[in-house]
N, C-alpha and C positions, 0 to 999 in steps of 0.2 A: 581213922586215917591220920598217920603225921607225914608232916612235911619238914623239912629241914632248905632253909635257907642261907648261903653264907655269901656274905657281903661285908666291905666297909665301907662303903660310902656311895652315896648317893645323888646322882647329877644330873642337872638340867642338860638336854643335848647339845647348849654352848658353851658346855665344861665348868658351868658355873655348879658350885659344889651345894648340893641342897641339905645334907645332913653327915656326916659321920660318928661311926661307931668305934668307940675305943677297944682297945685289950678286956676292958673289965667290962664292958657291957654297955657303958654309958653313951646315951644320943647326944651330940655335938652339934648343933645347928650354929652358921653364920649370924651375924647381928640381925636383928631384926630392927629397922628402920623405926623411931617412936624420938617424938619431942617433947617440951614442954615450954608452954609460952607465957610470958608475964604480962602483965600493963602495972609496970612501978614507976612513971613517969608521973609528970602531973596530970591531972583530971582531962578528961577528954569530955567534949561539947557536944550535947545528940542533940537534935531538935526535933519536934512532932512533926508528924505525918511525913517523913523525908527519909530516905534511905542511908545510912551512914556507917561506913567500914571504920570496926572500932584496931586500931592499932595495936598491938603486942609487942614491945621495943625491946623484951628481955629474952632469955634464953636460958633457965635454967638447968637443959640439954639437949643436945641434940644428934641424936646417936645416925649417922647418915645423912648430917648435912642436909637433912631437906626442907628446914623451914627457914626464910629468908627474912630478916629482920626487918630490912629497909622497906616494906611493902606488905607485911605479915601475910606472906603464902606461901603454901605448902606445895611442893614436887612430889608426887607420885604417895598422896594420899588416899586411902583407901576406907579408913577405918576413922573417924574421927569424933571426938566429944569435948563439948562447952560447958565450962563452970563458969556462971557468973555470981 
């Protein structure tokens, strides 16, 4: 059994556009939301046994605006991983 489908694009029901398909076949997705954060300041101070939120004061991208420098956090994070 085949089916035949013909679309170009594909949307969330608040008209936010989820994917599009070109002429030549190719899937066209909006940005995908992804950062990247640095600590290139000077050394930051941990002490034992004491909880301590280590700061990230750089940016070397930020596709969507969602990680905020002044406070290092992240808006409408889902997906996340730590290199230390």
């Amino acid at each position: 059994m085949t089916s035949i489908l013909g679309t170009q694009s594909i949307q969330h029901p608040n008209g936010t556009a989820a994917m599009t398909i070109d002429a030549s076949g190719r899937i066209l997705t909006p940005a995908r939301p992804a950062f990247r954060a640095e600590k290139r300041a000077s050394n930051q101070s941990i002490s034992d046994s004491t909880t301590t939120a280590i700061t990230f004061e750089h940016e070397a991208f930020d596709i969507g605006s969602n990680y905020n420098t002044s406070n290092s956090r992240c808006f409408k994070c889902k997906h996340r991983q730590t290199t230390c």
